[in-house]
N, C-alpha and C positions, 0 to 999 in steps of 0.2 A: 749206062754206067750205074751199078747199086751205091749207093750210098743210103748212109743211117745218118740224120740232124739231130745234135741233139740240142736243150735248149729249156732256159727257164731257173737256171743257176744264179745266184749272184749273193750278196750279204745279208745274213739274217740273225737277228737276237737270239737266242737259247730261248725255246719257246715257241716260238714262232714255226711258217709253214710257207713250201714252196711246192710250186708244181712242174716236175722234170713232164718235156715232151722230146719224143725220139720218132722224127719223121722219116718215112723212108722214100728216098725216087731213085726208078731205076729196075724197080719191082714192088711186086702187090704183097702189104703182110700178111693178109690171105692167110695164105699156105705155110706162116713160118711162125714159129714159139721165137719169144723174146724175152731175154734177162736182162737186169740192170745191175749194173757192177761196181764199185766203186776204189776208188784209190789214194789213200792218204799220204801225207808226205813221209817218205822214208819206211814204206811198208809195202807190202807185195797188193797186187789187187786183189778186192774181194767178190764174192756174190750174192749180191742181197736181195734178189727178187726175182722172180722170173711167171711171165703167165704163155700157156700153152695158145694153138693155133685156133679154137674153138675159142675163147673165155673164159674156158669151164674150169680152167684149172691154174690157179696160184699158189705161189710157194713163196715161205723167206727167211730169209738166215734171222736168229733168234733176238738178236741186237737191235733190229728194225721190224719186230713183228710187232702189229697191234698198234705200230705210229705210221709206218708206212703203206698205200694200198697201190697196187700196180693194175692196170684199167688199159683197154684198146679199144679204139674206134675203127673200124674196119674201113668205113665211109672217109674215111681223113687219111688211112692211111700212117698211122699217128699211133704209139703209144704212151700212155703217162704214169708218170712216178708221182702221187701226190704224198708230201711228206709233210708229216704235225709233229709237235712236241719235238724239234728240233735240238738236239745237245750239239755241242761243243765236240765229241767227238764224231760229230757226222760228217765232218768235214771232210773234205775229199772233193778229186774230177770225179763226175759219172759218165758211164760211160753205158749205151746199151750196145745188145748183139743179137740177130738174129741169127737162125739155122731154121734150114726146109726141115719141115716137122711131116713124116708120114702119116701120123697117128697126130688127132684133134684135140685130144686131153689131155698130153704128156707135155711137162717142161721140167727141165734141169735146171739149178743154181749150180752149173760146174763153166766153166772157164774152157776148158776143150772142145766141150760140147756144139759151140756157138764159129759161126765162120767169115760172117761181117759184122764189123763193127764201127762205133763211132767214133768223133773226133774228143768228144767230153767236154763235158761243162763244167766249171767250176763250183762249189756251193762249200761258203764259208761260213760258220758260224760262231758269233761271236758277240759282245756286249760293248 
């Protein structure tokens, strides 16, 4: 059975910093680019990061560039979201998603693009 874990959500200051991990069983992430997505209350989801099947390649919507960095451990199985300088609006479930990536270097921050996804984790922030 694929499944995506994700995990590492919970209440944090403005300012502050957490670190999302997106585990996968069921299959190897290997072979698959992964985004992290996010969804606030009363707003459609978004996407804010995604790194390709190799490493080699990160991307992130403009709102979380420069605070947030997206990292994979092939050996674990395991992607992570580490997130700094936390605001108030960052709050949201995350959620990641995997798709089989043909190609080593390519990842999308689109939402169609992605074909398993997670359950999401909560991350609130606030004082």
């Amino acid at each position: 059975q694929v499944e995506l874990v994700e995990s590492g959500g919970g209440l944090v200051q403005p300012g502050g910093s957490l670190r999302l991990s997106c585990a996968a069983s069921g299959f190897t992430l290997d072979y698959y680019a992964i985004g992290w997505f996010r969804q606030a209350p009363g707003k459609e989801r978004e996407g804010i990061s995604c790194i390709s099947r190799s490493g080699d390649t990160t991307n992130y919507e403009d709102s979380v560039k420069g605070r947030f960095t997206i990292s994979r451990d092939n050996t674990k199985n395991t992607v992570y979201l580490q997130m700094n300088n936390l605001k108030p609006e960052d709050t949201a479930v995350y959620y990641c998603a995997a798709v089989p990536a043909l190609t080593s270097r390519v990842c999308r921050i689109l939402e169609s693009y992605y074909i398993h996804w997670g359950q999401g984790t909560q991350v609130t922030v606030s004082s």
